[in-house]
N, CA, C and O atoms as a CHARMM CRD file, in Angstrom:
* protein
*
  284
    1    1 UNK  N    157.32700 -17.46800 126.03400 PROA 1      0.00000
    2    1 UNK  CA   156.78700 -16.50200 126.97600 PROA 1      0.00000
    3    1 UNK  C    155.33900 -16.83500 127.32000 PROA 1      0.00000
    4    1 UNK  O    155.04600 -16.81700 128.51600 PROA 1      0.00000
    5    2 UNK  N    154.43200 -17.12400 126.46100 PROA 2      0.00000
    6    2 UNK  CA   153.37600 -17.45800 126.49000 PROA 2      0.00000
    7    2 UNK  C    153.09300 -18.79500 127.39900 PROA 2      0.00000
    8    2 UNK  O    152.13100 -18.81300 128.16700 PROA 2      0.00000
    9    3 UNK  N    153.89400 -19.80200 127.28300 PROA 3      0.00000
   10    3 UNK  CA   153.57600 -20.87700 128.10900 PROA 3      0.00000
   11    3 UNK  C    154.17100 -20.33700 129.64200 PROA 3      0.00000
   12    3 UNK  O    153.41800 -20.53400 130.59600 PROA 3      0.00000
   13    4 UNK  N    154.91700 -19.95800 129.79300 PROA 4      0.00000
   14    4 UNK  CA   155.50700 -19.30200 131.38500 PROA 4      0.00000
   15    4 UNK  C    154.09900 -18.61300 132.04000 PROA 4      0.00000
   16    4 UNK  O    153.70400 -18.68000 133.20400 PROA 4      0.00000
   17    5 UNK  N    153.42400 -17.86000 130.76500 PROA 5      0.00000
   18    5 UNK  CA   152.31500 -17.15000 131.49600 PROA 5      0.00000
   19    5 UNK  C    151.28200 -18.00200 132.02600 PROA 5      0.00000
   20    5 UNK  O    150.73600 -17.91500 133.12600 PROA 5      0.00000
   21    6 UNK  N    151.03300 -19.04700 130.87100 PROA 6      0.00000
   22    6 UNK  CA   149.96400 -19.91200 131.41600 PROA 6      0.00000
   23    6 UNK  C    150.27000 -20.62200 132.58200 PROA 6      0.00000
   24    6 UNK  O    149.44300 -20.71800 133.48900 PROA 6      0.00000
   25    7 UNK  N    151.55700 -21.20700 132.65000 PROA 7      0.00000
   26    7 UNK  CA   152.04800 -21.79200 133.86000 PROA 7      0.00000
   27    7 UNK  C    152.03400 -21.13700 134.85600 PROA 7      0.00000
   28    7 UNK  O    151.61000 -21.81900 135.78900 PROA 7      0.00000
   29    8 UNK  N    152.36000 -19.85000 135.22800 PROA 8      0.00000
   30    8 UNK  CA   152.32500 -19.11200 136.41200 PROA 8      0.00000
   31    8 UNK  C    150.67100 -18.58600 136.43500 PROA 8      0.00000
   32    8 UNK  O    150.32600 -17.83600 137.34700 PROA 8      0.00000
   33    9 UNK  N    149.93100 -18.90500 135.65900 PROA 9      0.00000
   34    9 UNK  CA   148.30600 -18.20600 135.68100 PROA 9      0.00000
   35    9 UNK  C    147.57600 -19.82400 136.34800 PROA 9      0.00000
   36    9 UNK  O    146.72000 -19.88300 137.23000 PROA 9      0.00000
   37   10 UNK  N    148.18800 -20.96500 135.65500 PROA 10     0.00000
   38   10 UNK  CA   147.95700 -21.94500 136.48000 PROA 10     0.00000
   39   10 UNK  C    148.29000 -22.44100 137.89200 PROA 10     0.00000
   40   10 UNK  O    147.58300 -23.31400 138.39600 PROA 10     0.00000
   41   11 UNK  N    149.23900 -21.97100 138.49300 PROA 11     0.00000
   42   11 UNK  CA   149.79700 -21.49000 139.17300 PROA 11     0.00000
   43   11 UNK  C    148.68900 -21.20500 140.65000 PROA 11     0.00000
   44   11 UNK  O    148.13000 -21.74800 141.60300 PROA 11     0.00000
   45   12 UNK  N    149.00100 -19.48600 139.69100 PROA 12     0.00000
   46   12 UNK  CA   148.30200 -18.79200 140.75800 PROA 12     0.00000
   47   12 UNK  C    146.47600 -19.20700 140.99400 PROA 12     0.00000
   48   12 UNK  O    145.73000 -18.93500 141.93500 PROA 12     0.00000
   49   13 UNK  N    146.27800 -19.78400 140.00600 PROA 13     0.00000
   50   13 UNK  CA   144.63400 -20.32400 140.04700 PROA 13     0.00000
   51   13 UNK  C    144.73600 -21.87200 140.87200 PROA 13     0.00000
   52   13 UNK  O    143.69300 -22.22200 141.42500 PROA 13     0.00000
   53   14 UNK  N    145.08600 -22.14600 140.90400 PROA 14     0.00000
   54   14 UNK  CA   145.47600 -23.77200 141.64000 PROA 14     0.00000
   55   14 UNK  C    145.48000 -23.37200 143.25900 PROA 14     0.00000
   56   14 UNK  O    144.63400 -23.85300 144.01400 PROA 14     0.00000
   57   15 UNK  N    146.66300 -22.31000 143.79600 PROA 15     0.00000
   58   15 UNK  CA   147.08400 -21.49200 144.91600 PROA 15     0.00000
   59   15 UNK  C    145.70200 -20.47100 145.79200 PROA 15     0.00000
   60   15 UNK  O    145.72100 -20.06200 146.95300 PROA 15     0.00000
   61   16 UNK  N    144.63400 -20.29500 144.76900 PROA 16     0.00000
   62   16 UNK  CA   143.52000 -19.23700 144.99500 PROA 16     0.00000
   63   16 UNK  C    142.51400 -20.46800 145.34700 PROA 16     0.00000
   64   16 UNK  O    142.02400 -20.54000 146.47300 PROA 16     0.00000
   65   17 UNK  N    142.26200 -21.31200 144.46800 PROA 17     0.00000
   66   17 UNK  CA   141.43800 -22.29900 144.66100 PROA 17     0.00000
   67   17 UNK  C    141.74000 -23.19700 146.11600 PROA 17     0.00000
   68   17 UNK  O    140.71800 -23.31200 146.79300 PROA 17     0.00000
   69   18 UNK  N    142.97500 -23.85300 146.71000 PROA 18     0.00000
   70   18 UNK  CA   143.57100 -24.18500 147.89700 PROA 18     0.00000
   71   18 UNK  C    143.43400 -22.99100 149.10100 PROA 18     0.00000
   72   18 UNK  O    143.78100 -23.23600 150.25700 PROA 18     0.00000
   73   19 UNK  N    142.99300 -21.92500 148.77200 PROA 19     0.00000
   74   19 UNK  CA   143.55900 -20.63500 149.68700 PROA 19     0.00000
   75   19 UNK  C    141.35200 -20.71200 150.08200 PROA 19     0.00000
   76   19 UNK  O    140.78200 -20.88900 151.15900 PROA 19     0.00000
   77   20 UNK  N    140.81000 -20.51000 148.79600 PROA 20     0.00000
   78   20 UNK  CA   139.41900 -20.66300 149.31800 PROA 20     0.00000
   79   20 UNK  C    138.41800 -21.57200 149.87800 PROA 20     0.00000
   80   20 UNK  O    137.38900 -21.45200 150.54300 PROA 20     0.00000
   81   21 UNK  N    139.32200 -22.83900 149.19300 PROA 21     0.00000
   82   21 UNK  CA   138.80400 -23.92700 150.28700 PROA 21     0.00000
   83   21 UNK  C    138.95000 -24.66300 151.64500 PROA 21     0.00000
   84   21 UNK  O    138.30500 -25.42000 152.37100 PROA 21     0.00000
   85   22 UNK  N    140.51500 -23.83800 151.57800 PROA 22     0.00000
   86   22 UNK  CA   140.51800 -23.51500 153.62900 PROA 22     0.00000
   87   22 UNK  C    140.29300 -22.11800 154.59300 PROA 22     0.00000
   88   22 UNK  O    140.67900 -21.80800 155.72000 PROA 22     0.00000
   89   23 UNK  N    139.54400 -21.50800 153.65300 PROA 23     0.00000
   90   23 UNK  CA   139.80900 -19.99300 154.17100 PROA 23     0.00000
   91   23 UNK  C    138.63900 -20.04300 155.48800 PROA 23     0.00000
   92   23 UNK  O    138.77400 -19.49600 156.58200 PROA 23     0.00000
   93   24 UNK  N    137.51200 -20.83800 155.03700 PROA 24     0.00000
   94   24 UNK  CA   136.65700 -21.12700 156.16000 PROA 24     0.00000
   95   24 UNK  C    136.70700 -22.26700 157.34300 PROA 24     0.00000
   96   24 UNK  O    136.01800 -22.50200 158.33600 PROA 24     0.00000
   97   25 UNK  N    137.82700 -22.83400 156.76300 PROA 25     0.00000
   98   25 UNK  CA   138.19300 -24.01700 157.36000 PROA 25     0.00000
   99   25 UNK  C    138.37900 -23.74600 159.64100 PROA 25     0.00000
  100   25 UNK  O    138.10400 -24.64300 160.43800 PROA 25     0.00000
  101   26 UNK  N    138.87200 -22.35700 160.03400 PROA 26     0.00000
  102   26 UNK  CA   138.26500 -22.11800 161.38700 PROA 26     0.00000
  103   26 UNK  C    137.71500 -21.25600 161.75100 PROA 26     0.00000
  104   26 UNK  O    136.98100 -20.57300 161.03700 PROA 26     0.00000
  105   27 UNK  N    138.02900 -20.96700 163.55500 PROA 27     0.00000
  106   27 UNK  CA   137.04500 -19.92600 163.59500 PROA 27     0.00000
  107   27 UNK  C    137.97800 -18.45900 163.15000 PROA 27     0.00000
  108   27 UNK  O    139.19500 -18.42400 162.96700 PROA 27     0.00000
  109   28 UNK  N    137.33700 -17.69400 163.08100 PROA 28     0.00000
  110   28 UNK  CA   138.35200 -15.92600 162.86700 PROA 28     0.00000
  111   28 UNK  C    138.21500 -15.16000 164.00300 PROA 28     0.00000
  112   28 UNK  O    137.45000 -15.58600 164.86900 PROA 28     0.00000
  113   29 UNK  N    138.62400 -14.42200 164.13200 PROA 29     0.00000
  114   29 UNK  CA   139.10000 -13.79100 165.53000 PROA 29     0.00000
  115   29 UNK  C    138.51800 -13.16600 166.37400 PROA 29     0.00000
  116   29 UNK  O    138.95800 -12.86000 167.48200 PROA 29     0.00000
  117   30 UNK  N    136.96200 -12.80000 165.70500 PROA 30     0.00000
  118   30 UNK  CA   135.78900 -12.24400 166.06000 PROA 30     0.00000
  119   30 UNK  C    135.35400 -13.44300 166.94200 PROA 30     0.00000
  120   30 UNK  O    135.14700 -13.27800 168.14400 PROA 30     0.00000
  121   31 UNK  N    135.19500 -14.84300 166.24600 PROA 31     0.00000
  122   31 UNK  CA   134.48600 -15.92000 166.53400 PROA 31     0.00000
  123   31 UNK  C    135.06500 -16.50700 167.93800 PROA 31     0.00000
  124   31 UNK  O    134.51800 -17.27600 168.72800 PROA 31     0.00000
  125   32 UNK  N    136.51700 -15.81600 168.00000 PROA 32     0.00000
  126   32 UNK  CA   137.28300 -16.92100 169.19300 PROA 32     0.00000
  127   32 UNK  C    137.20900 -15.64100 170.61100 PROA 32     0.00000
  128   32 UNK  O    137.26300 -16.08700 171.75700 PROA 32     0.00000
  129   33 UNK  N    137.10000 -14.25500 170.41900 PROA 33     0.00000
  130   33 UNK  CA   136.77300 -13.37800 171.27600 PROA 33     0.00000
  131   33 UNK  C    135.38300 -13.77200 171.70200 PROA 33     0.00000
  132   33 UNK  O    135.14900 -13.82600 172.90900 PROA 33     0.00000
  133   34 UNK  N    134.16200 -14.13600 170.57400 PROA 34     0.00000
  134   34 UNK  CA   133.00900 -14.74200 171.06800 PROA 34     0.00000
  135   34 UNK  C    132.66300 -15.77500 172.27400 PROA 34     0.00000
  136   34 UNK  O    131.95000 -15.67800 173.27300 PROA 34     0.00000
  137   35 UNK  N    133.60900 -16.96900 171.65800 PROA 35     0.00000
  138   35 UNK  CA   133.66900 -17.89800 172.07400 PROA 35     0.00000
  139   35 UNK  C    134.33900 -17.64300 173.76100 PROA 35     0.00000
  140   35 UNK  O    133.72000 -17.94100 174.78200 PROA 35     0.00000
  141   36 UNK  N    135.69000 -17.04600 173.72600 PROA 36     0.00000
  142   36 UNK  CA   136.26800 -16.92300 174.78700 PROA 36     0.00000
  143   36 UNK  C    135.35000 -16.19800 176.15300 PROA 36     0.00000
  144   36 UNK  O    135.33900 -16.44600 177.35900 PROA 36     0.00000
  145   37 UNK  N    134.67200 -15.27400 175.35700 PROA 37     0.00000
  146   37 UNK  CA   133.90200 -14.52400 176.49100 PROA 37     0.00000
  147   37 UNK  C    132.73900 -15.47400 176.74400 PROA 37     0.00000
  148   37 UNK  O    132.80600 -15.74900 177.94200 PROA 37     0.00000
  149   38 UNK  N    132.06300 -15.89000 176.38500 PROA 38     0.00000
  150   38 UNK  CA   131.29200 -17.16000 176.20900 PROA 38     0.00000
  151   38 UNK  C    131.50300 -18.43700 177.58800 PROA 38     0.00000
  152   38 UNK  O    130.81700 -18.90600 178.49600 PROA 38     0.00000
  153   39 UNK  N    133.06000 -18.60800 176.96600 PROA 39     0.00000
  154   39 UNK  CA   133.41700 -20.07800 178.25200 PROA 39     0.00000
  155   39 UNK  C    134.17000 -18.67400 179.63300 PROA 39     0.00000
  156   39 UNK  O    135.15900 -19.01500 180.28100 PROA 39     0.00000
  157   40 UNK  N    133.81700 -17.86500 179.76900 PROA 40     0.00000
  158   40 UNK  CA   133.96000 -16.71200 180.88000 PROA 40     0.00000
  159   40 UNK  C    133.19400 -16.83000 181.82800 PROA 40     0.00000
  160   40 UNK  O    133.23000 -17.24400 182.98700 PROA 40     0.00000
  161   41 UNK  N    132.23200 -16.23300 180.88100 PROA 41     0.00000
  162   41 UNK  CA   130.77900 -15.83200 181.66600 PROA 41     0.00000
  163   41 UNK  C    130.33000 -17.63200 182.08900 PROA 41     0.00000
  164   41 UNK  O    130.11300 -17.89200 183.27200 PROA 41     0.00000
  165   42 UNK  N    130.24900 -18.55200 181.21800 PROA 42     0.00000
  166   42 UNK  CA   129.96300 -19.86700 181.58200 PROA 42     0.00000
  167   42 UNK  C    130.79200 -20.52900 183.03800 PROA 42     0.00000
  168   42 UNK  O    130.32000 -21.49000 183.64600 PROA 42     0.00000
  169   43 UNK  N    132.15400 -19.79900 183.47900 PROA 43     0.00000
  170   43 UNK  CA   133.10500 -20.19300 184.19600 PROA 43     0.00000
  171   43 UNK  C    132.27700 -19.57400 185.46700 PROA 43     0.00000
  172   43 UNK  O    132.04100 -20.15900 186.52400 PROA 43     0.00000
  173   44 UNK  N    131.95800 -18.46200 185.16100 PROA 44     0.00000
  174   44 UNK  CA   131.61100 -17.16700 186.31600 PROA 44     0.00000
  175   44 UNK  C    130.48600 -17.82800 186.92600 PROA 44     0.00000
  176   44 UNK  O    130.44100 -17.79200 188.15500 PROA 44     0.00000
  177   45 UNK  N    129.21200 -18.65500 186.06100 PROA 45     0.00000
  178   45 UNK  CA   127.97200 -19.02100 186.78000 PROA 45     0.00000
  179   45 UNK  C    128.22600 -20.01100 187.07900 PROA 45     0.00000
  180   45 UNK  O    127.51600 -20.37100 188.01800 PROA 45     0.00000
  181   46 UNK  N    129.18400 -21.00700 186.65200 PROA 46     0.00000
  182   46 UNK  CA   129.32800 -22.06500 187.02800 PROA 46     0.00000
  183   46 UNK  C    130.14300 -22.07200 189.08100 PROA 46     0.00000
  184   46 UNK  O    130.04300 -22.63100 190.17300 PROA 46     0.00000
  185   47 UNK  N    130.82100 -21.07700 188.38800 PROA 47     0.00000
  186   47 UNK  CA   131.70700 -20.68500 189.94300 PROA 47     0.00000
  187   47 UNK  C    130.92500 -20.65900 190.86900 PROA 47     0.00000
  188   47 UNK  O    131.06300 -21.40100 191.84200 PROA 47     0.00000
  189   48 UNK  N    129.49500 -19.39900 190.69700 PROA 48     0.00000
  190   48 UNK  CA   128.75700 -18.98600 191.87200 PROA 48     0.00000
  191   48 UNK  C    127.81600 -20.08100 192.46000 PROA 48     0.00000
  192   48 UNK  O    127.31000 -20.01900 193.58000 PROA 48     0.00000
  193   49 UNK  N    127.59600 -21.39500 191.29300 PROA 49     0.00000
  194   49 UNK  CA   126.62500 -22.46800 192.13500 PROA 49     0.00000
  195   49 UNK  C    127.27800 -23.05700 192.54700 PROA 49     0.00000
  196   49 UNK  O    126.70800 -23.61900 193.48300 PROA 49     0.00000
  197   50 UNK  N    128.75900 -23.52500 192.43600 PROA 50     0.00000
  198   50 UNK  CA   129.30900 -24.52700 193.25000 PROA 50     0.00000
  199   50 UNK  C    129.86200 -23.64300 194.36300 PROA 50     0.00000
  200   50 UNK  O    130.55500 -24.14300 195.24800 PROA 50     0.00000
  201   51 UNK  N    129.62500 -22.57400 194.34600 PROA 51     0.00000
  202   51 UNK  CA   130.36000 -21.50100 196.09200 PROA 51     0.00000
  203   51 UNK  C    128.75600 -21.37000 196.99800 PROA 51     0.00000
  204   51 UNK  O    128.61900 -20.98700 198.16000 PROA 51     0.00000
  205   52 UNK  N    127.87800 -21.73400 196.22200 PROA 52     0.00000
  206   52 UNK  CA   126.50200 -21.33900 196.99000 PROA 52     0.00000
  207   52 UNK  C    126.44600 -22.85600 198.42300 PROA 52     0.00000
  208   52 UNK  O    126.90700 -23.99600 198.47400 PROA 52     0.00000
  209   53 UNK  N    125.56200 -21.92800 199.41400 PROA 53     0.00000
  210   53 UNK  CA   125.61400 -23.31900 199.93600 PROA 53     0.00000
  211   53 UNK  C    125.32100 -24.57900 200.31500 PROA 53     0.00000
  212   53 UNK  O    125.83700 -25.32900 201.14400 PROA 53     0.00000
  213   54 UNK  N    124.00800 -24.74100 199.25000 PROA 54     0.00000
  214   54 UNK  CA   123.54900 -26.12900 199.16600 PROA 54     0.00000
  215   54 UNK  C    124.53500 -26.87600 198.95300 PROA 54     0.00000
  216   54 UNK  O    125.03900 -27.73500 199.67600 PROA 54     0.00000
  217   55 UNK  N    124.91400 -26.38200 197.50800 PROA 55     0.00000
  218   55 UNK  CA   125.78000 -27.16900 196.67200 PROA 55     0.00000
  219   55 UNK  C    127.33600 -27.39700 197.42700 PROA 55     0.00000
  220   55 UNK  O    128.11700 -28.25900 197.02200 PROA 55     0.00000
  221   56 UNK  N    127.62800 -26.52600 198.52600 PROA 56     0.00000
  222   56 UNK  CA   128.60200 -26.83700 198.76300 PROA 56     0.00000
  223   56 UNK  C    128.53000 -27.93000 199.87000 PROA 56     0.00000
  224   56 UNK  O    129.27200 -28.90300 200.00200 PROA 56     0.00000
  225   57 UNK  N    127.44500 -27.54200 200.65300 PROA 57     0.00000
  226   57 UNK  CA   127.37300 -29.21100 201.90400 PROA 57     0.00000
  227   57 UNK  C    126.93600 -30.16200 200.71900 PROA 57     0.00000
  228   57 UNK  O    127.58100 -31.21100 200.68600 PROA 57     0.00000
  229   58 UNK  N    126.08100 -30.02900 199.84800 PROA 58     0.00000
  230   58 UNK  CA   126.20000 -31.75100 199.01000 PROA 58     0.00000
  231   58 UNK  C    127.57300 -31.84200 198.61500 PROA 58     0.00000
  232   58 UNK  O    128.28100 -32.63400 199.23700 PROA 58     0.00000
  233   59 UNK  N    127.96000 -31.31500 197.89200 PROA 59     0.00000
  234   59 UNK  CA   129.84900 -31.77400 197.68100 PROA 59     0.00000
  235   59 UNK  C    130.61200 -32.31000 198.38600 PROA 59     0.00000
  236   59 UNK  O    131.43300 -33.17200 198.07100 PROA 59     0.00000
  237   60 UNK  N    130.36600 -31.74200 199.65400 PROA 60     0.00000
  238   60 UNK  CA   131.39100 -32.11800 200.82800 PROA 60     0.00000
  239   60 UNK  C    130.86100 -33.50400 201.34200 PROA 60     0.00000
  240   60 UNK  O    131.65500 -34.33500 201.78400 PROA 60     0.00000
  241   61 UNK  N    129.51000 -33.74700 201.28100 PROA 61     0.00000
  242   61 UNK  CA   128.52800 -34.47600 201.71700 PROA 61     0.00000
  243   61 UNK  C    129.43100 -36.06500 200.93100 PROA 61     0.00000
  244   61 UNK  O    129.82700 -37.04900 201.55500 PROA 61     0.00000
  245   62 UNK  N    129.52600 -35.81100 199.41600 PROA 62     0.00000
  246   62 UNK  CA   129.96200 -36.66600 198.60700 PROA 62     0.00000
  247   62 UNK  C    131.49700 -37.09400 198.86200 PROA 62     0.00000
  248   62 UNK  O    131.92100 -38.24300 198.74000 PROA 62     0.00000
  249   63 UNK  N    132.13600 -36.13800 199.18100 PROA 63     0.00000
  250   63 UNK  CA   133.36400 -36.00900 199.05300 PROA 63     0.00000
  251   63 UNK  C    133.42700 -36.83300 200.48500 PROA 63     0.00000
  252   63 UNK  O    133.64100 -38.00100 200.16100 PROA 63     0.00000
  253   64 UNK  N    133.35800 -36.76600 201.59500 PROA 64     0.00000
  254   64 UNK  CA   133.59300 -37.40100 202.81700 PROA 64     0.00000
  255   64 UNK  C    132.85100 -38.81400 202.66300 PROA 64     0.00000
  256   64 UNK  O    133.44000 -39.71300 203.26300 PROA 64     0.00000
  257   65 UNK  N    131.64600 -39.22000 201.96800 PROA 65     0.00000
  258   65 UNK  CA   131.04400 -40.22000 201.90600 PROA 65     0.00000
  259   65 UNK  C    131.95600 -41.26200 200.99400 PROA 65     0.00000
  260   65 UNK  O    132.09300 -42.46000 201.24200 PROA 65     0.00000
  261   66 UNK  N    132.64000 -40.43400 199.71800 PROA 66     0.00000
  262   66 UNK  CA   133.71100 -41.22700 198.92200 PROA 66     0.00000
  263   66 UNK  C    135.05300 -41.86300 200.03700 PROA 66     0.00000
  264   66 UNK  O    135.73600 -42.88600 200.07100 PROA 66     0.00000
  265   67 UNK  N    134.95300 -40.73100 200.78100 PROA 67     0.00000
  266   67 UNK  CA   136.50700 -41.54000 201.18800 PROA 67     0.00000
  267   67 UNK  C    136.24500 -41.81000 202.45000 PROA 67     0.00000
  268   67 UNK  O    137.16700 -41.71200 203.26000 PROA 67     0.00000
  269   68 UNK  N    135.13000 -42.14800 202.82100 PROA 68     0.00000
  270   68 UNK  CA   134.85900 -42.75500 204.39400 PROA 68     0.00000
  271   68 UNK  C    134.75700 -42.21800 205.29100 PROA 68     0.00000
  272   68 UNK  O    134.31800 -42.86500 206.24300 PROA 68     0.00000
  273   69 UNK  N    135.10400 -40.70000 205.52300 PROA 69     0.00000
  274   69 UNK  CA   135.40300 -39.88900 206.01400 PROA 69     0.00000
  275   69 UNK  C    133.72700 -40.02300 207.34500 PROA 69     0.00000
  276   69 UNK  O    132.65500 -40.41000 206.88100 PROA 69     0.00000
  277   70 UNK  N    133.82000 -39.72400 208.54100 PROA 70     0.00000
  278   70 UNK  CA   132.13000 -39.45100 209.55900 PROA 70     0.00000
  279   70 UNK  C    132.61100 -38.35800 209.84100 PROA 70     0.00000
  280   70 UNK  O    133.83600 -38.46200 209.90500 PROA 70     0.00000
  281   71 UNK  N    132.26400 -37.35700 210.04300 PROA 71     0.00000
  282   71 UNK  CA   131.84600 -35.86500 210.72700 PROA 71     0.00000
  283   71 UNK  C    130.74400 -35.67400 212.16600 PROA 71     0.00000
  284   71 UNK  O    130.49000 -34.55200 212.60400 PROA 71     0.00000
């Protein structure tokens, strides 16, 4: 009886030790709501300079100059 205990106490200490050295291993769910709202708001400003309209005649500027395109 005694060795069953140690075996299952070894066991469960082997299983705790594997469980804490990946427990930090990503992000947690707080971190990925962070993150997500994060690449959002990054999407949102990124959106409004390429709709502004410098940036949009240089684009087009590039884009017709790539493919040969005269206007």
């Amino acid at each position: 009886m005694k060795s069953l205990l140690r075996s299952l106490a070894t066991i469960v200490r082997s299983r705790c030790a594997a469980v804490r050295s990946t427990a930090s291993a990503g992000m947690t769910t707080a971190e990925y709501a962070v993150g997500t709202l994060a690449a959002c708001a990054f999407a949102v400003v990124l959106m409004a300079v390429v709709r502004s309209g410098p940036v949009k005649a240089a684009l087009a500027k590039v884009i017709t100059s790539a493919l040969g395109l005269r206007s």
